[in-house]
VOKESE-819667 format. One record per atom (N, C-alpha, C): residue in three letters; x, y, z. Coordinates in steps of 0.02 Angstrom, whole numbers, padded with zeros to 5 digits, always signed. Atoms other than C-alpha are relative to their C-alpha. Layout:
BEGIN
alaXYZ;...
***
This chain:
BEGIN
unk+00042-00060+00000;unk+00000+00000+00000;unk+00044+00063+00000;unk-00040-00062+00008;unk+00066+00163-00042;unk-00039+00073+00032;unk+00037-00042-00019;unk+00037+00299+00083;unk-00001+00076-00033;unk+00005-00064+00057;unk-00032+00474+00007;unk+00012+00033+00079;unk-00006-00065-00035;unk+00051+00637+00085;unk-00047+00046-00010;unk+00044-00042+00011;unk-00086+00747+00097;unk+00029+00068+00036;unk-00033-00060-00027;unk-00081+00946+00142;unk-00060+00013+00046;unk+00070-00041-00038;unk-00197+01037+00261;unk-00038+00039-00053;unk+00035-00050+00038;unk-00269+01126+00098;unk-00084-00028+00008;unk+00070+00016-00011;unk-00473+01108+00094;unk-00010-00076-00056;unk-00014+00074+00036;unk-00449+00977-00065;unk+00022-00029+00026;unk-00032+00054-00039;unk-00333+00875+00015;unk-00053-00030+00067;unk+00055+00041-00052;unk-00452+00862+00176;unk-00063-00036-00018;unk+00069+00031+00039;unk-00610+00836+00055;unk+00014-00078+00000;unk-00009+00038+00018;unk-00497+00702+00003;unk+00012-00060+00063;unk-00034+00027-00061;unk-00438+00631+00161;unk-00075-00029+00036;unk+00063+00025-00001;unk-00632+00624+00207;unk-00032-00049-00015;unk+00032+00034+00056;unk-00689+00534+00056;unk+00048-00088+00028;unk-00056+00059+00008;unk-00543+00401+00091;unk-00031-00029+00072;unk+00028+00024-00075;unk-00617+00383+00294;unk-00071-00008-00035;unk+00034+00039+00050;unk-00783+00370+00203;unk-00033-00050+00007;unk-00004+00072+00040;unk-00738+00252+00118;unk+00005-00069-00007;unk-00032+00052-00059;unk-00656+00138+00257;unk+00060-00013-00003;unk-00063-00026-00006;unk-00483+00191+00240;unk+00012+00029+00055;unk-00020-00022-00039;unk-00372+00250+00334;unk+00058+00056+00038;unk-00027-00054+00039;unk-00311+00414+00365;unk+00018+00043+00089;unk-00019-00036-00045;unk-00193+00482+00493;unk+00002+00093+00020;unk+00014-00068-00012;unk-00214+00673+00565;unk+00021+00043+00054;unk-00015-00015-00065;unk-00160+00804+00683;unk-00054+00010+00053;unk+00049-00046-00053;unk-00243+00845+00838;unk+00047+00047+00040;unk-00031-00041-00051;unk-00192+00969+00993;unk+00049-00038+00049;unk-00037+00057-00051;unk-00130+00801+01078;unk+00054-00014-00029;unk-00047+00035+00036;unk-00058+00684+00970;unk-00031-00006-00073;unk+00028+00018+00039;unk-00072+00632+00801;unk-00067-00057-00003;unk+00034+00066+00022;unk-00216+00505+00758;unk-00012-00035-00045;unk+00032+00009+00041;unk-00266+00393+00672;unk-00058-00058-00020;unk+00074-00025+00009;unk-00437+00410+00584;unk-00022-00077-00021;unk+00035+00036+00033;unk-00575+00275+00528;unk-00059+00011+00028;unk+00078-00023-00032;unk-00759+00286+00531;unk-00012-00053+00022;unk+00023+00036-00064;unk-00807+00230+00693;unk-00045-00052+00009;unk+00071+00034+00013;unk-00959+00147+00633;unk+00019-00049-00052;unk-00016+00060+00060;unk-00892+00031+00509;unk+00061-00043+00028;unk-00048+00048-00027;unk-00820-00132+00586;unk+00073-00012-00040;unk-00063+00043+00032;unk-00691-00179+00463;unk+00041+00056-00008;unk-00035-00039-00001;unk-00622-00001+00454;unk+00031+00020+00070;unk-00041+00003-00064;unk-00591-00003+00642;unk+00039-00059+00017;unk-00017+00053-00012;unk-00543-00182+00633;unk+00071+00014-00018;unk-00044-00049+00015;unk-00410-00101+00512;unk+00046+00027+00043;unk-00044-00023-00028;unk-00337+00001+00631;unk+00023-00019+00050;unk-00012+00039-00051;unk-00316-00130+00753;unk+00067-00021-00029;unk-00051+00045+00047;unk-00223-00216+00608;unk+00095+00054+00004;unk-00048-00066+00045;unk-00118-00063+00566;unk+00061+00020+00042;unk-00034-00040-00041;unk-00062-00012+00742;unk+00020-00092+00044;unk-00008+00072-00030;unk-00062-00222+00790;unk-00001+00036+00085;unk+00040-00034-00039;unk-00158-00156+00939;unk-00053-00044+00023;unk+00049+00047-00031;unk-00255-00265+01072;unk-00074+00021-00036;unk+00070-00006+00032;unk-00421-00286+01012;unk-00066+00016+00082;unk+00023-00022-00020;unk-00486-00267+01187;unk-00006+00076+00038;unk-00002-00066-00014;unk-00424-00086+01202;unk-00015+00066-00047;unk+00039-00044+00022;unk-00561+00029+01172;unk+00034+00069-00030;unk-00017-00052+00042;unk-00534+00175+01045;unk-00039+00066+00030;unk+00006-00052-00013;unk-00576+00354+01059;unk-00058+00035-00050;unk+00045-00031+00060;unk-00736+00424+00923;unk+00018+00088+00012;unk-00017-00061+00018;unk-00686+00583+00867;unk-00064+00059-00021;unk+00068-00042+00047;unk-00840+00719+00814;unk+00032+00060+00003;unk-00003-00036+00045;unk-00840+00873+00747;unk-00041+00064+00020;unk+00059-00069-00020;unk-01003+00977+00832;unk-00043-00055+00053;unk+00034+00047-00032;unk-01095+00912+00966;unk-00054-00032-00004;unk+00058+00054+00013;unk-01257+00858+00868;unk+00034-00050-00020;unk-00030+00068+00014;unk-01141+00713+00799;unk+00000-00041+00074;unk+00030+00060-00031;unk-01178+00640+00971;unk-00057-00023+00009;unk+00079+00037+00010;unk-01359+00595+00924;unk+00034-00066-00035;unk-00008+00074+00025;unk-01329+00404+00866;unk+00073-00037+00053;unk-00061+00011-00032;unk-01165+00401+00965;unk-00009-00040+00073;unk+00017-00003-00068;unk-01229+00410+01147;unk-00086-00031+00005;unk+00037+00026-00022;unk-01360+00332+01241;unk-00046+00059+00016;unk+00052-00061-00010;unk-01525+00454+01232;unk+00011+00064-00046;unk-00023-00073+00025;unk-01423+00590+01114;unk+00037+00024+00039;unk-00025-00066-00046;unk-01334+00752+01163;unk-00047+00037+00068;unk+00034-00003-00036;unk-01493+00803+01260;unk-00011-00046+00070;unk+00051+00022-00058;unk-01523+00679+01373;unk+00087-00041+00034;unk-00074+00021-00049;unk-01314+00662+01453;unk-00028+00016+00052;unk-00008-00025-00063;unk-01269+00667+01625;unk+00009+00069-00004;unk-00009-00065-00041;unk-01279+00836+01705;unk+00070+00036-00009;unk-00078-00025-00006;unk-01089+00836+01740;unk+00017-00007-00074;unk-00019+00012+00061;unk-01077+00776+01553;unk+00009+00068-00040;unk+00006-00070+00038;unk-01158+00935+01492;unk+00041+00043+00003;unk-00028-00042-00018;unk-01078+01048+01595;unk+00080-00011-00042;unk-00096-00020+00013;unk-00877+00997+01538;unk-00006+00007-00098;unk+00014-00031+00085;unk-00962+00989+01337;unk+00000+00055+00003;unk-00012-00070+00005;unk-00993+01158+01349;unk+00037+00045+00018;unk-00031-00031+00004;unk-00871+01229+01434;unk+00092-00031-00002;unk-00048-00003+00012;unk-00724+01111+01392;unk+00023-00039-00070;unk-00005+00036+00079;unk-00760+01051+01203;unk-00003+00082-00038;unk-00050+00047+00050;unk-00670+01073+01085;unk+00064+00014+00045;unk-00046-00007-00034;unk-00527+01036+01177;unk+00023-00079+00026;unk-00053+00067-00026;unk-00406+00876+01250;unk-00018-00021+00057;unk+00034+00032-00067;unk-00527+00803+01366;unk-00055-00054-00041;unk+00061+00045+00038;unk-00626+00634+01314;unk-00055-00030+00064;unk+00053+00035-00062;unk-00784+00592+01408;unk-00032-00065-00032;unk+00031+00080+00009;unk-00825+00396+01429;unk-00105+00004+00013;unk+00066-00004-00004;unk-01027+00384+01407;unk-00029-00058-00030;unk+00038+00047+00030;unk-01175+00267+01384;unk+00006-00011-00088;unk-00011-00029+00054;unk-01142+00226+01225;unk-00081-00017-00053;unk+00081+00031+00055;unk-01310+00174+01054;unk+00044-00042-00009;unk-00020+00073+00039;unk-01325+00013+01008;unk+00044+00006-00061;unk+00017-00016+00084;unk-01294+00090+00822;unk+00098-00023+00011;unk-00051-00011+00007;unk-01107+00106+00891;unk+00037-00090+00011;unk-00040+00069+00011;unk-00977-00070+00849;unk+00017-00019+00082;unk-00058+00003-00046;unk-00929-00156+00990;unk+00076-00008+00013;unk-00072+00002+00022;unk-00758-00170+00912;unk+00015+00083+00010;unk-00033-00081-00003;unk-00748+00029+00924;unk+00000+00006+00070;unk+00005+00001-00075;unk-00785+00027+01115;unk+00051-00084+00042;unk-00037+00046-00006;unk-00659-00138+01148;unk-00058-00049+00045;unk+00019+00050-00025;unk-00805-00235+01187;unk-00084+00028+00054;unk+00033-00020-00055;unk-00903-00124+01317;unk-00049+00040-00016;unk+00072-00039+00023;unk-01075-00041+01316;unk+00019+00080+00012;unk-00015-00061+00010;unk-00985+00145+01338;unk+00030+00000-00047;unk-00031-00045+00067;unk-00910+00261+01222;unk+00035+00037+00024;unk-00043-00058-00015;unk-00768+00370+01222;unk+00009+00041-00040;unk+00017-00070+00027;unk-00788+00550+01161;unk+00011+00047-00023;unk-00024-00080-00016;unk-00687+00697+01122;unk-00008+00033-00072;unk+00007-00041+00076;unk-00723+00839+00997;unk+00094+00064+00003;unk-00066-00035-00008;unk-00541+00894+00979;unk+00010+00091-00027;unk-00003-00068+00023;unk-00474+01087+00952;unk+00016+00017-00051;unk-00033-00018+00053;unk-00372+01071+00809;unk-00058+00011-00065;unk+00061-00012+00078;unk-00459+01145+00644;unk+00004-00039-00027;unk-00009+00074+00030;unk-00388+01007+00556;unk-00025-00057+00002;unk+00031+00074-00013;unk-00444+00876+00636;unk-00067+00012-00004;unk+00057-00007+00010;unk-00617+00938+00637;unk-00020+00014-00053;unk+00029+00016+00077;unk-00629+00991+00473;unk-00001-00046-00036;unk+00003+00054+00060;unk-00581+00822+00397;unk-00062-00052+00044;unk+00044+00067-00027;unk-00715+00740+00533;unk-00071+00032-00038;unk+00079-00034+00038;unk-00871+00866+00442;unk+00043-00041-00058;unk-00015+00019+00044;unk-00780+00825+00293;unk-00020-00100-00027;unk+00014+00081-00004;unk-00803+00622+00336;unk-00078+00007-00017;unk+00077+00044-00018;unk-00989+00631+00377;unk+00003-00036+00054;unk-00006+00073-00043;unk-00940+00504+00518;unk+00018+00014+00035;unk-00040-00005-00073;unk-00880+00497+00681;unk+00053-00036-00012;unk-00073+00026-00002;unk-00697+00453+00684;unk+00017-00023+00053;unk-00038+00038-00046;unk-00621+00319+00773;unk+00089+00004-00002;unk-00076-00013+00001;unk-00436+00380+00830;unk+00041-00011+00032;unk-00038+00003-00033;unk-00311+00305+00923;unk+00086+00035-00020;unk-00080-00043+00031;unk-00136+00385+00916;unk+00046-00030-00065;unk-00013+00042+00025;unk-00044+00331+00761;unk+00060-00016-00021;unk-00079+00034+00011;unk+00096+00238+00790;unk+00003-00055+00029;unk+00011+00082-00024;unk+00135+00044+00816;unk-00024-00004+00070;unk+00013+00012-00055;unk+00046-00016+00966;unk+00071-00014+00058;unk-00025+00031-00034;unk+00156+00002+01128;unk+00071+00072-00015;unk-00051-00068+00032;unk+00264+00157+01036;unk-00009+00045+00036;unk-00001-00060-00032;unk+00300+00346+01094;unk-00068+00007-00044;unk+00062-00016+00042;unk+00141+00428+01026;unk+00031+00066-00037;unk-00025-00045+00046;unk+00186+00523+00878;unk-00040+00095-00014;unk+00035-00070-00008;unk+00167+00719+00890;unk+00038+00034-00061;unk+00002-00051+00072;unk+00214+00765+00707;unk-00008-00073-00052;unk+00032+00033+00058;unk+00165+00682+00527;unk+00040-00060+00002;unk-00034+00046-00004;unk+00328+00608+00518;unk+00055-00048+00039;unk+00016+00059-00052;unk+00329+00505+00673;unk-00055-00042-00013;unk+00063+00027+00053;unk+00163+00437+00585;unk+00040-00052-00033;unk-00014+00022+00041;unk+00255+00391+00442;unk+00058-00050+00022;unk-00058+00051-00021;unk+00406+00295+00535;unk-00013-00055+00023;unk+00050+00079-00004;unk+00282+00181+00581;unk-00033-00045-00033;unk+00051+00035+00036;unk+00145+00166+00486;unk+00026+00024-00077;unk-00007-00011+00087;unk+00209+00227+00300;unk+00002-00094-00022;unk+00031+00064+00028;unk+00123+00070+00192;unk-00026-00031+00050;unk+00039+00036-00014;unk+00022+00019+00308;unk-00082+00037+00005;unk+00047-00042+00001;unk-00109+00156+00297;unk-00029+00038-00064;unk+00031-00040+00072;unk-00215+00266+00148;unk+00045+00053+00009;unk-00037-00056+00025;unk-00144+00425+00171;unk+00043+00035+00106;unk-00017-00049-00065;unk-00059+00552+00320;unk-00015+00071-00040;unk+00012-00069+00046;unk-00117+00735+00315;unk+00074+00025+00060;unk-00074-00031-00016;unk+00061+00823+00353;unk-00017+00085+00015;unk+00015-00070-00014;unk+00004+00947+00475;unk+00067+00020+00050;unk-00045-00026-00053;unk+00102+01051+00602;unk+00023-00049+00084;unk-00004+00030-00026;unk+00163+00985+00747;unk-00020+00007+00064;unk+00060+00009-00052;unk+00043+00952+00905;unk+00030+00021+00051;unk-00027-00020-00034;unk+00052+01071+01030;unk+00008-00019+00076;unk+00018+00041-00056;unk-00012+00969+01183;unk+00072-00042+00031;unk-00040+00030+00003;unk+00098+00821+01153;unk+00008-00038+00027;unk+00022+00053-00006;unk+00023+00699+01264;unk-00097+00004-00035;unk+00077+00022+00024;unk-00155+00613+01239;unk-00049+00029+00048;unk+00075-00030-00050;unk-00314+00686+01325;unk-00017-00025+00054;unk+00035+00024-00063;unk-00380+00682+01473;unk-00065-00045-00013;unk+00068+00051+00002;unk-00506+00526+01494;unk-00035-00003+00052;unk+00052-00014-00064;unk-00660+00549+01615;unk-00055-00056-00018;unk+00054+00037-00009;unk-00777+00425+01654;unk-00053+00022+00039;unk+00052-00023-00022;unk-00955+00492+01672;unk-00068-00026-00016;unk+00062+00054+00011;unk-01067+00350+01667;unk-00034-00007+00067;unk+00004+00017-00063;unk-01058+00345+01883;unk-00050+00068+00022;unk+00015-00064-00044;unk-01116+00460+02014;unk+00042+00023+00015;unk-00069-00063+00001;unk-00962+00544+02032;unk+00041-00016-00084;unk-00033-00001+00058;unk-00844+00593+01877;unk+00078-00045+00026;unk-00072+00024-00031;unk-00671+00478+01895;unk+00029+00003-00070;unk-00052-00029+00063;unk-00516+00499+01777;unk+00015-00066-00014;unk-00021+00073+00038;unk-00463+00339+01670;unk+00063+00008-00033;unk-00056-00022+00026;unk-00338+00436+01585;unk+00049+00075+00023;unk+00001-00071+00006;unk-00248+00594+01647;unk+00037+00015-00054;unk-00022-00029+00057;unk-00180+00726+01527;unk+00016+00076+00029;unk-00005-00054-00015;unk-00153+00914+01514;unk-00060+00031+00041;unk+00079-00048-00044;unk-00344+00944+01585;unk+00007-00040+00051;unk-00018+00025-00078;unk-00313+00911+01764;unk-00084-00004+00044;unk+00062+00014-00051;unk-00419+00850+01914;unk-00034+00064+00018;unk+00016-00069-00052;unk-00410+01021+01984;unk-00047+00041-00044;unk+00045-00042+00046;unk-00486+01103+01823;unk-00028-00023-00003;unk+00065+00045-00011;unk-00606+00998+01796;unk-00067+00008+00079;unk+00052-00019-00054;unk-00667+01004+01989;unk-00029+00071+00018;unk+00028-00074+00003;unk-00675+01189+01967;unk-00053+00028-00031;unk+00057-00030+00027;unk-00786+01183+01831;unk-00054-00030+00003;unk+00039+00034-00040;unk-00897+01052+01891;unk-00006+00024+00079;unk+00031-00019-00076;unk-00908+01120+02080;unk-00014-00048+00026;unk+00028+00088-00051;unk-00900+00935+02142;unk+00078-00052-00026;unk-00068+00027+00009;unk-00753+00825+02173;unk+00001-00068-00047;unk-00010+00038+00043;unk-00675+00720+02050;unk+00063-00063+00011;unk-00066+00025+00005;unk-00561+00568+02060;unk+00023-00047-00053;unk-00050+00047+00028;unk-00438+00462+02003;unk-00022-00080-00004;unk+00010+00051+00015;unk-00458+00292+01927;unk+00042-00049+00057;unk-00036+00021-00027;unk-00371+00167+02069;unk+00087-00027-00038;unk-00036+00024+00038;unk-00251+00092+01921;unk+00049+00066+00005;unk-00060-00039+00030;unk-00169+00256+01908;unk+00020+00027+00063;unk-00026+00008-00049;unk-00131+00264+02086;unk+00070+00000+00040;unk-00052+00029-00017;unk+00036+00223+02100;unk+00058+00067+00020;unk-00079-00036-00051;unk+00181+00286+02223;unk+00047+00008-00032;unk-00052+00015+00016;unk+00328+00304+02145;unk+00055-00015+00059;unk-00058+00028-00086;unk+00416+00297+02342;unk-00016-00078-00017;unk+00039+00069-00008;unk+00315+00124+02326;unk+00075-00052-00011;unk-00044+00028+00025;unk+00440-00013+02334;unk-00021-00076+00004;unk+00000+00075+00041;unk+00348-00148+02265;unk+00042+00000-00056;unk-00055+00020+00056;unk+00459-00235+02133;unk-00048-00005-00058;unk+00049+00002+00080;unk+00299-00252+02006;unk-00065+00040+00010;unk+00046-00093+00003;unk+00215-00085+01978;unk-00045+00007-00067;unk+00028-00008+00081;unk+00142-00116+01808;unk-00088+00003-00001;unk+00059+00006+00008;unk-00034-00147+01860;unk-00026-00038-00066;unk+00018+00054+00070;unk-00059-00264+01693;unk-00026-00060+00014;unk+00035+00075-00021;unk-00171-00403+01741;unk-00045-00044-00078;unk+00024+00028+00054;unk-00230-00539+01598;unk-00054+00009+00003;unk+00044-00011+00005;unk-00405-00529+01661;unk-00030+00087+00012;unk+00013-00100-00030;unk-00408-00310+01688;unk-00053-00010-00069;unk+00030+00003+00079;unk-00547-00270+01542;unk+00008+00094+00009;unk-00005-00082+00003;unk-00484-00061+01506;unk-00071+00031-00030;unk+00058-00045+00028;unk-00620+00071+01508;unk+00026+00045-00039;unk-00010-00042+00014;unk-00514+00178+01426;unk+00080-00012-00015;unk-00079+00034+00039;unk-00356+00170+01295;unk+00067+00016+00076;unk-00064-00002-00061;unk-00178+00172+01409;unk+00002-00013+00061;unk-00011+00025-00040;unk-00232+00084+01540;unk+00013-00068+00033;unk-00028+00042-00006;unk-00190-00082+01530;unk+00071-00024-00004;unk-00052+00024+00038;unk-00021-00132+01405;unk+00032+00057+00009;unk-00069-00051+00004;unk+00140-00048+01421;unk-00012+00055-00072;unk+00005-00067+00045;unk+00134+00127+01332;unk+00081+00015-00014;unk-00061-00049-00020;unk+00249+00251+01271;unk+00071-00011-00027;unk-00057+00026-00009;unk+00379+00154+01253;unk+00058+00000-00071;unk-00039-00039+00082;unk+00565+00211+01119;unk+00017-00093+00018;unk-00049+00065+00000;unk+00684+00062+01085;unk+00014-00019+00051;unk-00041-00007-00057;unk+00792+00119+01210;unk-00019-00012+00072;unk+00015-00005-00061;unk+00776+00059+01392;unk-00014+00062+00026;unk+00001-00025+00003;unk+00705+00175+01476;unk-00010-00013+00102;unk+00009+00008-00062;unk+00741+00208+01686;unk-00039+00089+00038;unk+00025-00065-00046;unk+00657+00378+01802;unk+00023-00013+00050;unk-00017-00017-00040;unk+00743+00430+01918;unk-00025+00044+00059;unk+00027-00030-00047;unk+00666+00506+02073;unk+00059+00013+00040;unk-00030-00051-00055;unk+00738+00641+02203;unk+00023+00059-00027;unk-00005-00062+00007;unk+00805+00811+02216;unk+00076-00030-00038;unk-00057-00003+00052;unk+00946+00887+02107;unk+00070-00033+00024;unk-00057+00017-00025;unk+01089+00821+02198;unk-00016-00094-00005;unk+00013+00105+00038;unk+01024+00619+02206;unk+00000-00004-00056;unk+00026+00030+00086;unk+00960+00633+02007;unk+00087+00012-00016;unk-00090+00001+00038;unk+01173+00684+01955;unk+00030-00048+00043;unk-00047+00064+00000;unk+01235+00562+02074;unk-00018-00058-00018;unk+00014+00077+00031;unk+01119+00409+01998;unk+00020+00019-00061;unk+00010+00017+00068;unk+01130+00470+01833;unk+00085-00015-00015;unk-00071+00001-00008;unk+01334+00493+01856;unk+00005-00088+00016;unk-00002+00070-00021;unk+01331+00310+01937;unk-00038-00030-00033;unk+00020+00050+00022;unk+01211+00226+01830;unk+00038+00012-00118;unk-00032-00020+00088;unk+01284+00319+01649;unk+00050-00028-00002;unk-00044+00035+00006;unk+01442+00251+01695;unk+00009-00080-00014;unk+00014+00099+00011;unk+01388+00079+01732;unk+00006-00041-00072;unk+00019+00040+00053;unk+01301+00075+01567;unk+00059+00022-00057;unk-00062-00019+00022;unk+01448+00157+01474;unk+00035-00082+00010;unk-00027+00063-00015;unk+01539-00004+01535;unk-00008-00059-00022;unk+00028+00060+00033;unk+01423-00117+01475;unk-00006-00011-00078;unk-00004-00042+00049;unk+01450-00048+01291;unk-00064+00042-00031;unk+00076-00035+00011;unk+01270+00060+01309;unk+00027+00058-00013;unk-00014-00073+00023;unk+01264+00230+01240;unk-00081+00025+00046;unk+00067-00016-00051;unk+01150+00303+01380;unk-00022+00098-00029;unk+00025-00071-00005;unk+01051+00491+01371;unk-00044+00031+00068;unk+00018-00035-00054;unk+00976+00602+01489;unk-00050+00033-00019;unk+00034-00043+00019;unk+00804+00689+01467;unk-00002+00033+00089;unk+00024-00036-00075;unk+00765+00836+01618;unk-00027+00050-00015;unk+00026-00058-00020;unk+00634+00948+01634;unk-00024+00048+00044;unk+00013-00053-00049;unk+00637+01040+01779;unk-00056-00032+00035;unk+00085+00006-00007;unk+00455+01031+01844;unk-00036+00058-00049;unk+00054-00018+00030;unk+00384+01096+01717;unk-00041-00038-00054;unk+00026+00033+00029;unk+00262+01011+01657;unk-00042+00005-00078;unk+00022-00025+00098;unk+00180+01093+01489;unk+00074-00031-00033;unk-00073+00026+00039;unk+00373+01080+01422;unk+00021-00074+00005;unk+00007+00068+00001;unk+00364+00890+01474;unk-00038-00041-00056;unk+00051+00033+00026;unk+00212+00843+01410;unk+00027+00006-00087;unk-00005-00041+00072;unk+00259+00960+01218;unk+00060-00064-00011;unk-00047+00019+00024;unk+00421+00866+01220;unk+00002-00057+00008;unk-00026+00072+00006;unk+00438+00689+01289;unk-00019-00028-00044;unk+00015+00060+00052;unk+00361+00587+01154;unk+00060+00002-00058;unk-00034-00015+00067;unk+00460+00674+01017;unk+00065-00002+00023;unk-00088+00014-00036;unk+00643+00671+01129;unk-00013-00078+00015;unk-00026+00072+00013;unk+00617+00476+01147;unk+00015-00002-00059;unk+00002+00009+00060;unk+00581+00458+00963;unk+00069+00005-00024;unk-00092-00028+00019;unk+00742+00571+00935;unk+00041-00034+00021;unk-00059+00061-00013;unk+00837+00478+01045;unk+00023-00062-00025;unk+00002+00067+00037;unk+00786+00314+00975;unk+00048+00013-00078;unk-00042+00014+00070;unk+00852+00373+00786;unk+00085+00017+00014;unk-00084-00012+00015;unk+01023+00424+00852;unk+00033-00052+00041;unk-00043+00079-00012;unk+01046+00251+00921;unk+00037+00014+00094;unk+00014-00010-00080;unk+01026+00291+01108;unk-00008-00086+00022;unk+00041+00040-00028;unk+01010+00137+01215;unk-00024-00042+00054;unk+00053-00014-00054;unk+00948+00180+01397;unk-00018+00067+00002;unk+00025-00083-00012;unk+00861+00345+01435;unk+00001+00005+00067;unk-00006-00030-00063;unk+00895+00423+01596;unk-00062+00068+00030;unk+00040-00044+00009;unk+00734+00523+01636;unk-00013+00000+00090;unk+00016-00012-00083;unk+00701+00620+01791;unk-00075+00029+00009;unk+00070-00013-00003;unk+00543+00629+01865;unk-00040+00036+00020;unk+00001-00054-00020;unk+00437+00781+01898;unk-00028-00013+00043;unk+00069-00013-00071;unk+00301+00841+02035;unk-00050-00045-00058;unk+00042+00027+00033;unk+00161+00755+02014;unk-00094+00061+00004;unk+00073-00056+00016;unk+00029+00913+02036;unk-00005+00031-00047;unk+00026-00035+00044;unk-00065+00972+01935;unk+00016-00048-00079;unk-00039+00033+00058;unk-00017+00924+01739;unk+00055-00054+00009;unk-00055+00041-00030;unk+00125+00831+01820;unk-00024-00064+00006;unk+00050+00059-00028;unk+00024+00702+01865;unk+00001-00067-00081;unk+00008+00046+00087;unk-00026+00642+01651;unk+00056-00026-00016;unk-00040+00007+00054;unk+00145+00675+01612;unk+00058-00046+00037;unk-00033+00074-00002;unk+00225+00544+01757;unk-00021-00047-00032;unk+00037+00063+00031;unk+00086+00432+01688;unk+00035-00035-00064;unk-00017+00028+00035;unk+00168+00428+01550;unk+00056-00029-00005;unk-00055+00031-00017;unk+00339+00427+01593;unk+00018-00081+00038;unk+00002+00058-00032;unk+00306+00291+01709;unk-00017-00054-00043;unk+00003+00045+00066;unk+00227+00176+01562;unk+00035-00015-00031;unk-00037-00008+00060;unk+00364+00224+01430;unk+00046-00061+00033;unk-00070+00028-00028;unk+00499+00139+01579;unk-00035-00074+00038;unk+00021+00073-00041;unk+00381-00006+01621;unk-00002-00017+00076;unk+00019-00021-00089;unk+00374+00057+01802;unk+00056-00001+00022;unk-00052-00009-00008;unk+00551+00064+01808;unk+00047+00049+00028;unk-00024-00068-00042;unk+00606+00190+01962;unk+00048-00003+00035;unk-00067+00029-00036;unk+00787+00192+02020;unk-00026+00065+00062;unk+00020-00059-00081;unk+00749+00296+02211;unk+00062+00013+00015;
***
């Protein structure tokens, strides 16, 4: 299969449409990460991207829309008849990098939901991505697109290092300013709980709801904790929501986090760089401070990098976990397989 470079021009997206459709398959930017696209509603085009990204089949995908009447057929009752708390974060935090889990219609595959009678939701910010989902007609099914188990690719061609020939086309947009994946909320309960965090934090969220919100137990984890198996990966777990089962994230390169202040992180990284030096490893160092926006924008795309210049452990230190901090250990912690030198 020969993948088509497409542009952000209005033809090109017409086209990019026509090809999702069609039951193709057609990678895109968002504010997060890249995705990529298939209409949600057509089994063999999501089956497809199971194929594409060789991607558990019981980990539920993400439907993409466009305006919020596209959740009439989607959701259980329509747009009208959500939860309360549902309404409230549609309106004041769509279009934007937050996906809400909901009852889902029969109408919707259970191959697009990994099995389960909810749905997962988000009408993303990027123009792009929303213009090629009007452009579909369809609700788009999008998981990030790059081999199952990979960094998640935050420009076209991180896309293409994966998937070139295994997909219809990539639209070769700019590169995603987010740079992790969305916040995932489960609001099927009587309280709202998080399945995924991301850049939209607990704290925002409970601010604009006026009622407290938590955390999924799975994403729980201590990093002081000194159990020896931190992975939470159980054969029978069934995920409400993509990245919480199977190792994420993850470059070539081993990858360890380092926890403590500035003086512990230079004497492990000094004592463990050497080690691997020794062993004939070519080790690297990512550090961002605590700041977490500049985390989130960069780690996916500094593994990636690392990986092509033949890196092979990563030395990554680990931030606060408030606020944003929080998504962007999640991920770190995934990428290293729970892997925390203290």
């Amino acid at each position: 299969m020969k993948t088509l470079r497409l542009s952000t021009s209005e033809i090109d997206i017409a086209r990019a449409g026509d090809i999702i459709r069609s039951g193709g398959l057609v990678a895109f930017p968002t504010e997060t990460v890249y995705g990529l696209g298939a209409n949600a509603l057509d089994e063999e085009a999501v089956r497809s991207v199971y194929e594409a990204k060789g991607r558990p089949s019981d980990n539920p995908m993400i439907v993409h829309i466009a305006d919020i009447a596209d959740l009439d057929g989607l959701v259980e009752g329509g747009a009208f008849r959500m939860p309360p708390y549902a309404k409230i974060l549609a309106k004041q935090m769509w279009p934007g990098p937050l996906t809400m889990v909901l009852r889902k219609n029969p109408s919707v595959p259970g191959v697009t939901t990994g099995g389960l009678d909810t749905v997962a939701i988000r009408m993303p910010m990027n123009e792009t991505a929303r213009k090629l989902i009007a452009e579909a007609g369809v609700p788009v099914a999008a998981p990030s697109a790059n081999t199952s188990g990979r960094p998640s690719p935050t420009t076209a061609y991180d896309v293409l290092e994966d998937m070139d020939g295994r997909i219809d086309a990539v639209i070769m947009g700019d590169q995603c300013d987010v740079g992790i994946e969305s916040t995932v909320i489960d609001m099927t309960g009587d309280e709202p709980i998080i399945l995924r965090p991301g850049i939209v934090t607990k704290e925002w969220i409970e601010k604009v709801l006026r009622t407290e919100v938590s955390y999924d137990n799975s994403l729980l984890i201590n990093i002081e904790d000194e159990s020896e198996d931190m992975s939470g990966t159980y054969t029978d777990f069934k995920p409400r929501s993509p990245g919480m089962k199977y190792k994420h994230y993850a470059p070539k390169a081993k990858v360890r986090l380092i926890a403590g202040d500035n003086e512990t992180f230079a004497e492990k990284v000094m004592e463990l760089g050497v080690e691997a030096m020794r062993e004939g490893l070519k080790p690297a160092i990512l550090e961002y401070g605590n700041d977490a926006n500049k985390a989130a924008h960069k780690l996916f795309a500094d593994l990636r990098e690392l990986d092509r210049q033949g890196y092979d452990i990563i030395f990554i230190r680990a931030i606060d976990t408030k606020g944003a901090g929080f998504g962007v250990m999640n991920r770190m912690l995934k990428s290293a397989g729970y892997d925390i030198v203290k």
